[in-house]
mmCIF file as gemmi writes it, N, C-alpha and C atoms, coordinates in Angstrom:
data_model
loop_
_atom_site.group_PDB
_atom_site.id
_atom_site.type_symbol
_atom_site.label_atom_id
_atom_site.label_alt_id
_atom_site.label_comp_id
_atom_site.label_asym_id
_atom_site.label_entity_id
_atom_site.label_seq_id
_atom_site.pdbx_PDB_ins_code
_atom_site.Cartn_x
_atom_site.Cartn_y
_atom_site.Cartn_z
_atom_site.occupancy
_atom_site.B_iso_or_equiv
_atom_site.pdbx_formal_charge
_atom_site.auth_seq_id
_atom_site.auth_asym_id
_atom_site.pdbx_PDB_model_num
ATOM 1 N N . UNK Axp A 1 ? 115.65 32.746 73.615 1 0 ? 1 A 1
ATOM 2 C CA . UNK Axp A 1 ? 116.589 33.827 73.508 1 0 ? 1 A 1
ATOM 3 C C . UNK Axp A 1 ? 117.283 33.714 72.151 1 0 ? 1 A 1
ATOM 4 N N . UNK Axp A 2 ? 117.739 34.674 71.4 1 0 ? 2 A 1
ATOM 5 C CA . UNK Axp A 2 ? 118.321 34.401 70.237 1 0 ? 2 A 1
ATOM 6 C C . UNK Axp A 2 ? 119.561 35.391 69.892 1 0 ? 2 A 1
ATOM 7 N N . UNK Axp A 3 ? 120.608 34.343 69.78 1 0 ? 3 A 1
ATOM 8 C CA . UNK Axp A 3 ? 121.98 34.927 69.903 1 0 ? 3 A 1
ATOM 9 C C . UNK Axp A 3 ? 122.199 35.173 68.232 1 0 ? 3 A 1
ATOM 10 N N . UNK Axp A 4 ? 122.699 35.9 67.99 1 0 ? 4 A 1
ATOM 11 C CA . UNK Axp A 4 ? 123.119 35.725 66.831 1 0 ? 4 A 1
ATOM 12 C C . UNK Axp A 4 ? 124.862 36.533 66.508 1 0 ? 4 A 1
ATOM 13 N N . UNK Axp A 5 ? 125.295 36.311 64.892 1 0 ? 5 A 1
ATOM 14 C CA . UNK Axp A 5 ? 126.872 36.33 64.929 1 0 ? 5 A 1
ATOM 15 C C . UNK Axp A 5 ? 126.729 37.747 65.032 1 0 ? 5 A 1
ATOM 16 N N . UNK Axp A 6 ? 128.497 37.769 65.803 1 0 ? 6 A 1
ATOM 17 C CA . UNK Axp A 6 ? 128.953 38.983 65.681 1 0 ? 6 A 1
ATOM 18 C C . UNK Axp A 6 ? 129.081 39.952 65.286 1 0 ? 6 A 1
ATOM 19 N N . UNK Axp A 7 ? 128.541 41.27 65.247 1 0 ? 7 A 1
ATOM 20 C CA . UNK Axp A 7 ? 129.153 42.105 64.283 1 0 ? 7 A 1
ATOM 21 C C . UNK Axp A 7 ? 129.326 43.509 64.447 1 0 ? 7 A 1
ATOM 22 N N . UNK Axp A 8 ? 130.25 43.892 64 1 0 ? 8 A 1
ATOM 23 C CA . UNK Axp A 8 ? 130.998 45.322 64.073 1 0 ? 8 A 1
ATOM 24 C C . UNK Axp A 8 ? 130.006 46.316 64.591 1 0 ? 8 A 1
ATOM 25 N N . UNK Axp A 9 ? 128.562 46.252 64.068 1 0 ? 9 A 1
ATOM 26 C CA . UNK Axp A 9 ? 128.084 47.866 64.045 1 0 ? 9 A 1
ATOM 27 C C . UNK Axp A 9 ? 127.273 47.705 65.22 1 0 ? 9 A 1
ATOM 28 N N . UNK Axp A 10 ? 127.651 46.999 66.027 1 0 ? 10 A 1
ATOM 29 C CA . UNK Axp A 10 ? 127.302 47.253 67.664 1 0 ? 10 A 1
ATOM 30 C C . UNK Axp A 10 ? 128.276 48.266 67.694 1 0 ? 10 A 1
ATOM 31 N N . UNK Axp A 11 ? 128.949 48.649 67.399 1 0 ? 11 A 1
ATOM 32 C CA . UNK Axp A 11 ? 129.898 49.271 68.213 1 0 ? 11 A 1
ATOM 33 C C . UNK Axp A 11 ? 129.67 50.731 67.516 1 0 ? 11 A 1
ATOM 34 N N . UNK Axp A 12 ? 129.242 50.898 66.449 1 0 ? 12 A 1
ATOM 35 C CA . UNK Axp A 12 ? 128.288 51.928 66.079 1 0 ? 12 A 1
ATOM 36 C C . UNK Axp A 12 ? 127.189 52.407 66.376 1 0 ? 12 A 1
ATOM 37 N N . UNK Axp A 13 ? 126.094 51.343 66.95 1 0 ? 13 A 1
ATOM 38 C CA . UNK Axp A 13 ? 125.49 51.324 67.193 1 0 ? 13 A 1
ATOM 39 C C . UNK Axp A 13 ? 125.463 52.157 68.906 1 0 ? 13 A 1
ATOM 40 N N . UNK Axp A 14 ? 126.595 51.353 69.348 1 0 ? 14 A 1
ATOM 41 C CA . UNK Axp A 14 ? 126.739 52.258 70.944 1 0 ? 14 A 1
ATOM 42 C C . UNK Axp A 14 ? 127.413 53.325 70.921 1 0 ? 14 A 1
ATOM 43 N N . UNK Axp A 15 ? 128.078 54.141 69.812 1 0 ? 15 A 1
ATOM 44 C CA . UNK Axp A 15 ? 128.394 55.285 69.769 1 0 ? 15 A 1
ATOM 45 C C . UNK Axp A 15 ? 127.65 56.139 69.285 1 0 ? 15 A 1
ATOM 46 N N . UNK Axp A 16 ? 126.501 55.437 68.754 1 0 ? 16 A 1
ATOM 47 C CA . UNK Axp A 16 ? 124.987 56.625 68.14 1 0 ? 16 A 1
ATOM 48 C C . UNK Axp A 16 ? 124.132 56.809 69.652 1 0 ? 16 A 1
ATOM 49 N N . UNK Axp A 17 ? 124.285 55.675 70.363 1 0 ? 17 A 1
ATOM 50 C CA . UNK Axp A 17 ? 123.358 55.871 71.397 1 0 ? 17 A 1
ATOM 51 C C . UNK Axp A 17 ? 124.343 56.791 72.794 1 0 ? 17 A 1
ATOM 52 N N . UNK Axp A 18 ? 125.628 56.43 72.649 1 0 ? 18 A 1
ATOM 53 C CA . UNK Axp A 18 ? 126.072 57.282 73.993 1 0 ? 18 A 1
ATOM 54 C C . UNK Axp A 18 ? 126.372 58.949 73.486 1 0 ? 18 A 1
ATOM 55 N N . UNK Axp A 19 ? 125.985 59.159 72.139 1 0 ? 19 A 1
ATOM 56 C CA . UNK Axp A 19 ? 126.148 60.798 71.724 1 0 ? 19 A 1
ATOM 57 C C . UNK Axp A 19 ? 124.847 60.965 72.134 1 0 ? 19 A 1
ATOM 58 N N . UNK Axp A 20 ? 123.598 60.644 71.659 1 0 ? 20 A 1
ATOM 59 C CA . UNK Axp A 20 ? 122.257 61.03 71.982 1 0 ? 20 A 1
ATOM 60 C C . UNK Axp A 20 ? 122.065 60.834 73.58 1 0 ? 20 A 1
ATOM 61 N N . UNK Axp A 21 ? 122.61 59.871 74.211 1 0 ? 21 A 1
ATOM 62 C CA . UNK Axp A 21 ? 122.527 60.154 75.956 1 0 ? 21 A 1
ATOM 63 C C . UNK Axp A 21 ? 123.297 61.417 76.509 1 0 ? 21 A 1
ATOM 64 N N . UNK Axp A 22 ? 124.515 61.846 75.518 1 0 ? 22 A 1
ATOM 65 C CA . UNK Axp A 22 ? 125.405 62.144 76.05 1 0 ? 22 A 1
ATOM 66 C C . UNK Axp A 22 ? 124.455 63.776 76.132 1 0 ? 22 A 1
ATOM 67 N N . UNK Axp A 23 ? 123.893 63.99 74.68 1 0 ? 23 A 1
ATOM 68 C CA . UNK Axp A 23 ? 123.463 65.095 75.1 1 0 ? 23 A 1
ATOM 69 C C . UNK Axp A 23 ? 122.103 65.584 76.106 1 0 ? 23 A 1
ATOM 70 N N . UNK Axp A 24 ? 121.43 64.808 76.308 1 0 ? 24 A 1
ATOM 71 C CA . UNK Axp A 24 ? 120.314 64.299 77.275 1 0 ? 24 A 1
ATOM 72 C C . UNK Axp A 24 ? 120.992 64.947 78.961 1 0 ? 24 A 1
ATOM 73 N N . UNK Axp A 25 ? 122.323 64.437 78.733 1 0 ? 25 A 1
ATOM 74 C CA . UNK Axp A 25 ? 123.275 64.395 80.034 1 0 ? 25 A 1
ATOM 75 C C . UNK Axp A 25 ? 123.602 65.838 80.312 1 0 ? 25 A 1
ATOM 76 N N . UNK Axp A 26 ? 124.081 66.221 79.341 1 0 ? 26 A 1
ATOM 77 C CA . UNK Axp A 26 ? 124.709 67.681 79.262 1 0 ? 26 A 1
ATOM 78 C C . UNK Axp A 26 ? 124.447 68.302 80.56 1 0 ? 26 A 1
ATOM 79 N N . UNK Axp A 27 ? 125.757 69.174 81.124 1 0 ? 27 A 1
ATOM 80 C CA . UNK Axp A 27 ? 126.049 69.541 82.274 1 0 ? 27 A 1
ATOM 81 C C . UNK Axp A 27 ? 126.026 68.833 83.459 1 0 ? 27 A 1
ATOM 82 N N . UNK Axp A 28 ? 125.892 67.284 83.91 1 0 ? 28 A 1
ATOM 83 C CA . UNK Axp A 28 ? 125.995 66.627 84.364 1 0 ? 28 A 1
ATOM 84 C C . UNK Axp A 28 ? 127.129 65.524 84.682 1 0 ? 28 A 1
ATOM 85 N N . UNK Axp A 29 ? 127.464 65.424 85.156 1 0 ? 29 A 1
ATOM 86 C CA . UNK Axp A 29 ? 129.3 64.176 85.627 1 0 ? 29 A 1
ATOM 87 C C . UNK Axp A 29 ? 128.465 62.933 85.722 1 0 ? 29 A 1
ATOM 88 N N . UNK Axp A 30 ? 129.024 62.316 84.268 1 0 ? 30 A 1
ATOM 89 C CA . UNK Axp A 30 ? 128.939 60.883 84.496 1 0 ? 30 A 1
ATOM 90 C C . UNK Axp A 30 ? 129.4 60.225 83.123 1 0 ? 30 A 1
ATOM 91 N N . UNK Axp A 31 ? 129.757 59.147 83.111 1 0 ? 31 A 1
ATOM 92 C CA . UNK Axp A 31 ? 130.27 57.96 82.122 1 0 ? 31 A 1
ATOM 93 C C . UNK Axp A 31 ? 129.597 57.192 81.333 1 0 ? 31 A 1
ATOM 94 N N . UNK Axp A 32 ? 129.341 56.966 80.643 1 0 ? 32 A 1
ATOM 95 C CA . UNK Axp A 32 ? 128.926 55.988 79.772 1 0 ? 32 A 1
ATOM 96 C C . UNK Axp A 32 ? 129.794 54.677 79.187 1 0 ? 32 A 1
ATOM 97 N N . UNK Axp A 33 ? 129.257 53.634 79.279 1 0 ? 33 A 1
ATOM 98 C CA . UNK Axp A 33 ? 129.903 52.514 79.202 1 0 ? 33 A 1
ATOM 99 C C . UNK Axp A 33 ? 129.131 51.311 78.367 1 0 ? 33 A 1
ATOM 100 N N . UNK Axp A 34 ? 130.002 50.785 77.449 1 0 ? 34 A 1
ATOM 101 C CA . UNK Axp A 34 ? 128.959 49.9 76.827 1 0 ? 34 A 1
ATOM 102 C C . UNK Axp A 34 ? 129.732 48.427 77.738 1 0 ? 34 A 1
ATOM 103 N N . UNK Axp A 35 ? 128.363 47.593 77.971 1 0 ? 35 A 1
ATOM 104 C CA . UNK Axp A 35 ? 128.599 46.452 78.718 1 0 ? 35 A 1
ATOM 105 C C . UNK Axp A 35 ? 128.094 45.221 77.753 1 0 ? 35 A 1
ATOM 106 N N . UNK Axp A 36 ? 127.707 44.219 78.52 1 0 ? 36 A 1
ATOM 107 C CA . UNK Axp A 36 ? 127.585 42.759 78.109 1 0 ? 36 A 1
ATOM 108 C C . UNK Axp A 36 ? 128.172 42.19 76.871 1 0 ? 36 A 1
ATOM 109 N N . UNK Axp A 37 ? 127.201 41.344 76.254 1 0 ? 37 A 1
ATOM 110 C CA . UNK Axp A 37 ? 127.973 40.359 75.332 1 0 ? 37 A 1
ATOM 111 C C . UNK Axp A 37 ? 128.284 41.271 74.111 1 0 ? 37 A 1
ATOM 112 N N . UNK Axp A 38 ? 127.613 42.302 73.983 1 0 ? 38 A 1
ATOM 113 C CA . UNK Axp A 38 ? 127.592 42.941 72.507 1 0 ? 38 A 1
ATOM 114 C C . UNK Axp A 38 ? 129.012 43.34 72.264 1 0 ? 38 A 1
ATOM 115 N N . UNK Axp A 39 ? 129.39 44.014 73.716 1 0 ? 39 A 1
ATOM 116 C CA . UNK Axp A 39 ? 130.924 44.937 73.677 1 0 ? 39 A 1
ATOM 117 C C . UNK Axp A 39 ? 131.959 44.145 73.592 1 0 ? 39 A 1
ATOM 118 N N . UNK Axp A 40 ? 131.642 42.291 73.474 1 0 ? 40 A 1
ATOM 119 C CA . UNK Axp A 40 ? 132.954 41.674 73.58 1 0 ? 40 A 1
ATOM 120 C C . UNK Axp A 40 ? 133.266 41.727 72.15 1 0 ? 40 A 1
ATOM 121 N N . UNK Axp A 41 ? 134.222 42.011 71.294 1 0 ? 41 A 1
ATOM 122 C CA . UNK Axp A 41 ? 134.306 41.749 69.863 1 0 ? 41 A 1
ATOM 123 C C . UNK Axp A 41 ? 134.588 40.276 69.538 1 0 ? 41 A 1
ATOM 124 N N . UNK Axp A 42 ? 133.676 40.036 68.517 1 0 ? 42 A 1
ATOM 125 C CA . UNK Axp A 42 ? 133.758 38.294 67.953 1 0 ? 42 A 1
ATOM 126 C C . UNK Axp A 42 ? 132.903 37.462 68.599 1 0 ? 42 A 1
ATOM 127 N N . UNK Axp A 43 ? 132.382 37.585 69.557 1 0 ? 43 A 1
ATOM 128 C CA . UNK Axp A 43 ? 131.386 37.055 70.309 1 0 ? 43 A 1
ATOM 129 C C . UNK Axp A 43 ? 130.227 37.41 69.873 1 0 ? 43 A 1
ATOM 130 N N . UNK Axp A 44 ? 129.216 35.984 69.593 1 0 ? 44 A 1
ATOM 131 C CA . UNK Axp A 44 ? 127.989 36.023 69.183 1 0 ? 44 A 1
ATOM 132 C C . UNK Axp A 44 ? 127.053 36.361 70.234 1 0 ? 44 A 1
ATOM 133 N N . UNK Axp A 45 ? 125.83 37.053 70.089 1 0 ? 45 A 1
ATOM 134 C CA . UNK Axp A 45 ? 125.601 37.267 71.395 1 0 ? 45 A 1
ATOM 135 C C . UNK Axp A 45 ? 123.564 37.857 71.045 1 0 ? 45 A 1
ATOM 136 N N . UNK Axp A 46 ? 122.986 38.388 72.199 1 0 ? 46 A 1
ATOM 137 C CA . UNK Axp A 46 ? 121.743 38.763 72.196 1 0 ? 46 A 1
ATOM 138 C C . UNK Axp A 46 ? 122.184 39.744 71.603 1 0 ? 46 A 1
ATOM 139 N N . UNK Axp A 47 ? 121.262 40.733 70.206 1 0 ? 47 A 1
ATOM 140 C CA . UNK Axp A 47 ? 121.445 41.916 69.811 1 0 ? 47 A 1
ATOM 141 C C . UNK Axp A 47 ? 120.787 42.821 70.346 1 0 ? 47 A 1
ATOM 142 N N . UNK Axp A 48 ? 121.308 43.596 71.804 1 0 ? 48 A 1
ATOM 143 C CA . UNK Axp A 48 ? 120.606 44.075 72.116 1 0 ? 48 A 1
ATOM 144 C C . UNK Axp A 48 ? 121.846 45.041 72.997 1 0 ? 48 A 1
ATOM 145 N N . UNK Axp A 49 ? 121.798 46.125 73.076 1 0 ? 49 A 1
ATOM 146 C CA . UNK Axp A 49 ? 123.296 46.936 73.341 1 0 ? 49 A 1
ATOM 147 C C . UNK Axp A 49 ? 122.956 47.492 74.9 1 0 ? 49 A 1
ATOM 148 N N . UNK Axp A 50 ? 123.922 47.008 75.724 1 0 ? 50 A 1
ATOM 149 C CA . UNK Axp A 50 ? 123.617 47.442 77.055 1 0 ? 50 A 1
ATOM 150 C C . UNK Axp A 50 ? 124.604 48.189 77.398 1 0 ? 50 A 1
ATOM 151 N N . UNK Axp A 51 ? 124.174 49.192 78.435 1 0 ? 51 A 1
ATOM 152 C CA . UNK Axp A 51 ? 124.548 50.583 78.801 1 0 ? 51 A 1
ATOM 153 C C . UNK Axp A 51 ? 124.721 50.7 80.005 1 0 ? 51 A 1
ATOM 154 N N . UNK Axp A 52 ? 126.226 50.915 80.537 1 0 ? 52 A 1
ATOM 155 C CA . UNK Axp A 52 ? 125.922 51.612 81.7 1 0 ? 52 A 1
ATOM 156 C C . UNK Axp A 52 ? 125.982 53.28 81.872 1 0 ? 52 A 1
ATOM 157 N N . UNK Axp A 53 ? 125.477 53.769 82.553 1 0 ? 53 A 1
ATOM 158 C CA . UNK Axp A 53 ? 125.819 55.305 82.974 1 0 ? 53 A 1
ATOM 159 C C . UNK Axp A 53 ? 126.211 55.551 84.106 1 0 ? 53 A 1
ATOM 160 N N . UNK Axp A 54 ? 127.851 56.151 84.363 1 0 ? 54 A 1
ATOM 161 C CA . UNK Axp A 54 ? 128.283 55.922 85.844 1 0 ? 54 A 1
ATOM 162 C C . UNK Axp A 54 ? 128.124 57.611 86.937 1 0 ? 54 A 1
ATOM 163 N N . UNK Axp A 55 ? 127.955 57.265 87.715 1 0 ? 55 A 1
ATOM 164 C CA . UNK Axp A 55 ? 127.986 58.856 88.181 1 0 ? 55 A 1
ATOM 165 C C . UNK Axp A 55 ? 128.177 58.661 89.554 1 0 ? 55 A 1
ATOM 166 N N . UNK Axp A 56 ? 128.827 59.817 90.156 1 0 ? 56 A 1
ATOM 167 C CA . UNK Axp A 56 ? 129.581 60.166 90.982 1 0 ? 56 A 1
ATOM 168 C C . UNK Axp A 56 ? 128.523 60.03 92.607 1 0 ? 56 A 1
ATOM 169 N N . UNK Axp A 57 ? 127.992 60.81 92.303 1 0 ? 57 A 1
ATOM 170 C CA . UNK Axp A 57 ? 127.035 61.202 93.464 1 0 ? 57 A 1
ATOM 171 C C . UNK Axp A 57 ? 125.605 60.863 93.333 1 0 ? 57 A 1
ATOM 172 N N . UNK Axp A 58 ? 124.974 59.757 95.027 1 0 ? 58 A 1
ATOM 173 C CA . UNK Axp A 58 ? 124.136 59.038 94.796 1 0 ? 58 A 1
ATOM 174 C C . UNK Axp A 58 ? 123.128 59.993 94.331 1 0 ? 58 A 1
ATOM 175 N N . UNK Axp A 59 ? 122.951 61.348 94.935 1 0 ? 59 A 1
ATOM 176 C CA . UNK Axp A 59 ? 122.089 62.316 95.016 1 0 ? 59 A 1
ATOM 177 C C . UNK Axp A 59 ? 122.027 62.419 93.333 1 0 ? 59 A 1
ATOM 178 N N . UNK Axp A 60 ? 122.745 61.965 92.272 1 0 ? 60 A 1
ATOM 179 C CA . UNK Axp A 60 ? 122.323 62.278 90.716 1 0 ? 60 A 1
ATOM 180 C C . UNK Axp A 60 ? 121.693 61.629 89.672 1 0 ? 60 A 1
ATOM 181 N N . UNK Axp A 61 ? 121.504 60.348 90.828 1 0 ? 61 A 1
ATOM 182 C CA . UNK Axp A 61 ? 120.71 59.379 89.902 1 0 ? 61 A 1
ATOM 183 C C . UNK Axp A 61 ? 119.342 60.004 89.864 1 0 ? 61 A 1
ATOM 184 N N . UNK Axp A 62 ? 118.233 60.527 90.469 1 0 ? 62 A 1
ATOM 185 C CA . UNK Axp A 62 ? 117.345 61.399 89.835 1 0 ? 62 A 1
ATOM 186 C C . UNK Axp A 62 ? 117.424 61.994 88.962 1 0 ? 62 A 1
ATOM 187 N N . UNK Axp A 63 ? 118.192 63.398 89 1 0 ? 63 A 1
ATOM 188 C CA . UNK Axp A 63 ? 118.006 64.151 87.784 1 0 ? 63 A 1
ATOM 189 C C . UNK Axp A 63 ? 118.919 63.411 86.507 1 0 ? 63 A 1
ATOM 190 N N . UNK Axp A 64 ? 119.515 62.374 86.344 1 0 ? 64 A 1
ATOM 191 C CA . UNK Axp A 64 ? 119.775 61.692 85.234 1 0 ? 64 A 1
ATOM 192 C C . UNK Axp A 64 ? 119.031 61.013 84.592 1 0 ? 64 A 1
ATOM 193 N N . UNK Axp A 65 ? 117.409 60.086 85.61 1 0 ? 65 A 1
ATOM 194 C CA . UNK Axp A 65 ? 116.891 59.538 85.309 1 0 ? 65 A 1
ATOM 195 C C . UNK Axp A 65 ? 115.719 60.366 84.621 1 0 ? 65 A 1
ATOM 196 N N . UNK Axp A 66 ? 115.286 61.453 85.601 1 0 ? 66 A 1
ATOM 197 C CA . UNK Axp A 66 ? 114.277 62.755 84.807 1 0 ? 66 A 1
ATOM 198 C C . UNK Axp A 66 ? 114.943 62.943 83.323 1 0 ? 66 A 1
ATOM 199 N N . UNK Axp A 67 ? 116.689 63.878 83.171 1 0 ? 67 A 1
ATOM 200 C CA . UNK Axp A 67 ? 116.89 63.951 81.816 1 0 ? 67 A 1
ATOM 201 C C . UNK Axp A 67 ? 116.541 62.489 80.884 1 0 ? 67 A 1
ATOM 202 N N . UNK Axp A 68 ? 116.533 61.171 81.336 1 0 ? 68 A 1
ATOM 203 C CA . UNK Axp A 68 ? 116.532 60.06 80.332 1 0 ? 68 A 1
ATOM 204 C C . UNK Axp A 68 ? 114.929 59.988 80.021 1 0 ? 68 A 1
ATOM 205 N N . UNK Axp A 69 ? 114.332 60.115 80.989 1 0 ? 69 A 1
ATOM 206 C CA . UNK Axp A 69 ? 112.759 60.09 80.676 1 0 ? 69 A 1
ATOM 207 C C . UNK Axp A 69 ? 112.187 60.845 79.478 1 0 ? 69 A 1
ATOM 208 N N . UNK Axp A 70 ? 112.736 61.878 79.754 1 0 ? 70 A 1
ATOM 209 C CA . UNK Axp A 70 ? 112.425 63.524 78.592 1 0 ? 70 A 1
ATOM 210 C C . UNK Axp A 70 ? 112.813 63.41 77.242 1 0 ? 70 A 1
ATOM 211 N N . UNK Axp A 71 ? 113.912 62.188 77.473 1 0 ? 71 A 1
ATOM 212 C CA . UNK Axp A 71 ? 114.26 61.836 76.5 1 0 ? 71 A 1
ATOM 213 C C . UNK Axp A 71 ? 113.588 60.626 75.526 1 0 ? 71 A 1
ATOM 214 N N . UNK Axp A 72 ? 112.773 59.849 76.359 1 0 ? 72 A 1
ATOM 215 C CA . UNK Axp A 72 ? 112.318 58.65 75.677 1 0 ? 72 A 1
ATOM 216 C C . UNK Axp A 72 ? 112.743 57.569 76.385 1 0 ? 72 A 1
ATOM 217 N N . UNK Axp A 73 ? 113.719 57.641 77.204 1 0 ? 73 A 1
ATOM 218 C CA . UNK Axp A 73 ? 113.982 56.065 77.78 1 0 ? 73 A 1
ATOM 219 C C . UNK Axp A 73 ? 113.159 55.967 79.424 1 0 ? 73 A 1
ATOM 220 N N . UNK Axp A 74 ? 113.406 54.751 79.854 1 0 ? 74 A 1
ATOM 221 C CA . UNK Axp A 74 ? 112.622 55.054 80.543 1 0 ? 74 A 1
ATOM 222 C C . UNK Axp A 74 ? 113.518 53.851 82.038 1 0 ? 74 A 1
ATOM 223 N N . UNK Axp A 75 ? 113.77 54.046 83.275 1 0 ? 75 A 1
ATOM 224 C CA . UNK Axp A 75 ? 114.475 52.897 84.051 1 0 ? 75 A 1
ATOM 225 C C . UNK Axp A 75 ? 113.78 51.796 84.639 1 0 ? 75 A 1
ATOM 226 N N . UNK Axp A 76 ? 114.611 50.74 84.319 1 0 ? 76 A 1
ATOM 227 C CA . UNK Axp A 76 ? 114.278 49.404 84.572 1 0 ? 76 A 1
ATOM 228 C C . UNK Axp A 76 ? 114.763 48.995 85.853 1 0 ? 76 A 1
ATOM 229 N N . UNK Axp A 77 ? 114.563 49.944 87.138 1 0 ? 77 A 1
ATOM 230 C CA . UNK Axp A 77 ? 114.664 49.453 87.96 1 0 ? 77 A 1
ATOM 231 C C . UNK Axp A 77 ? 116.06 48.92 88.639 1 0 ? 77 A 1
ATOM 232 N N . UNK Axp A 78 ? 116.455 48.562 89.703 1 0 ? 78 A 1
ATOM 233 C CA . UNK Axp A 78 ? 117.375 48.67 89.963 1 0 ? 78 A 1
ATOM 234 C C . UNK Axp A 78 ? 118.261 46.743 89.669 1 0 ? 78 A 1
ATOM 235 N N . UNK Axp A 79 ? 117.345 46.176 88.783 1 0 ? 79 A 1
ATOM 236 C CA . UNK Axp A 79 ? 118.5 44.763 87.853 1 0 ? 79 A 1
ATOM 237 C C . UNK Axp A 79 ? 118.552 44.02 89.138 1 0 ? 79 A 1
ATOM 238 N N . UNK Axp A 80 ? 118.33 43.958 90.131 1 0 ? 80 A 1
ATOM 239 C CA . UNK Axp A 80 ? 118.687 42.632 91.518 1 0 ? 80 A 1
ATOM 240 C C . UNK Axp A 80 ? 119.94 43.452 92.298 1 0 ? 80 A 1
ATOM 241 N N . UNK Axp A 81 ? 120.346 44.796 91.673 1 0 ? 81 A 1
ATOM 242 C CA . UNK Axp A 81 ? 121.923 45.807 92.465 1 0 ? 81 A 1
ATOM 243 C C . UNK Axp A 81 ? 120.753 46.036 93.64 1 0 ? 81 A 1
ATOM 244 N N . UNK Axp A 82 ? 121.2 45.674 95.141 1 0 ? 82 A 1
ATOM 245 C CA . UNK Axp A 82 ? 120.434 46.133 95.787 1 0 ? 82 A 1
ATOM 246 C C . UNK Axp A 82 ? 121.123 47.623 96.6 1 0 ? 82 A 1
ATOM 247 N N . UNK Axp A 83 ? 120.483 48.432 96.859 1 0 ? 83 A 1
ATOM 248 C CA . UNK Axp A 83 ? 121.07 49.837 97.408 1 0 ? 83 A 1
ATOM 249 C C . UNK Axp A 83 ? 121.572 50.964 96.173 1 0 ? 83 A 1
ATOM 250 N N . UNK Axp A 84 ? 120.977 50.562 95.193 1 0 ? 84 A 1
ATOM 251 C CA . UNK Axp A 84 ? 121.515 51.252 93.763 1 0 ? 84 A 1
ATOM 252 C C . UNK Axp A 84 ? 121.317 52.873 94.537 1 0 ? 84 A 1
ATOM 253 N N . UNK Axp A 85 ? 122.557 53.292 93.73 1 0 ? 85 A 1
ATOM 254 C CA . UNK Axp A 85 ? 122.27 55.24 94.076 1 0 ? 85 A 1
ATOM 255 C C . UNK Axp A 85 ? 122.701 55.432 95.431 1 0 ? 85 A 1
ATOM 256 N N . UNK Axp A 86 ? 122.653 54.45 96.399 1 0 ? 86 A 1
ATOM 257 C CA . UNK Axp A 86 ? 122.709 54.808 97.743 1 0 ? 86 A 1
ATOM 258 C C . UNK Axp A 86 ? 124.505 54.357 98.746 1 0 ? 86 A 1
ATOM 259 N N . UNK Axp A 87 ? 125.049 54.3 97.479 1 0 ? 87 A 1
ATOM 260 C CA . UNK Axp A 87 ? 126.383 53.839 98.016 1 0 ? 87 A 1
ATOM 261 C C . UNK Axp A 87 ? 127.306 54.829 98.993 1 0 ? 87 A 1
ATOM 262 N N . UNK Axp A 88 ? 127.937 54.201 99.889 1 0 ? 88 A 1
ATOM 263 C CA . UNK Axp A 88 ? 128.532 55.791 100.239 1 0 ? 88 A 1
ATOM 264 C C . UNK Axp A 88 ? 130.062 56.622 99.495 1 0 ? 88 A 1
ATOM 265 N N . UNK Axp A 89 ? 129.696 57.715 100.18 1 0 ? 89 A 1
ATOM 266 C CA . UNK Axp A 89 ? 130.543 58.762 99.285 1 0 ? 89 A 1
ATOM 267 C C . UNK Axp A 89 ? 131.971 58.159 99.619 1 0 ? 89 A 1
C-alpha cells in the first residue's frame, strides 16, 4: 500500500469530482461527502479520494447507480455494509 504526504489538492481534487457527480445527479436528493484518510487535512495517507453519496430513499440507489454508470463510474458493491439501500424509512 503506499501512503504518501499530505496535500492540499485532494481537496480540489474532491471538488472537481463532486461537481461532475453532482451533475450526473441532477434532479435527484442526495449528498456528497468526501470520506477517509484523504479528507483528514495533514494526514499522510493512500492517494486515492473516497466518496460517499447519501440519499434519502432506499428505492434511489438504482437510478443513482444507472446515472453513475452513464457516466463512467461504475459500483463496487456493497464494501462488507450489509442491507445497503434497504434501510428503513
Amino acid at each position: 500500500m503506499l501512503i504518501v504526504k499530505y496535500t492540499s489538492d485532494w481537496i480540489q481534487n474532491f471538488a472537481d469530482l463532486k461537481q461532475e457527480l453532482s451533475k450526473a445527479l441532477l434532479g435527484t436528493k442526495y449528498q456528497i461527502e468526501h470520506v477517509g484518510s484523504t479528507s483528514v487535512p495533514n494526514l499522510d495517507a493512500k492517494p486515492i479520494i473516497d466518496i460517499d453519496i447519501i440519499y434519502e430513499y432506499p428505492d434511489d440507489l438504482e437510478e443513482i447507480k444507472a446515472r453513475l454508470i452513464r457516466t463512467g463510474y461504475f459500483h463496487n458493491g456493497n464494501q462488507g455494509i450489509e442491507n445497503i439501500g434497504k434501510y428503513p424509512r
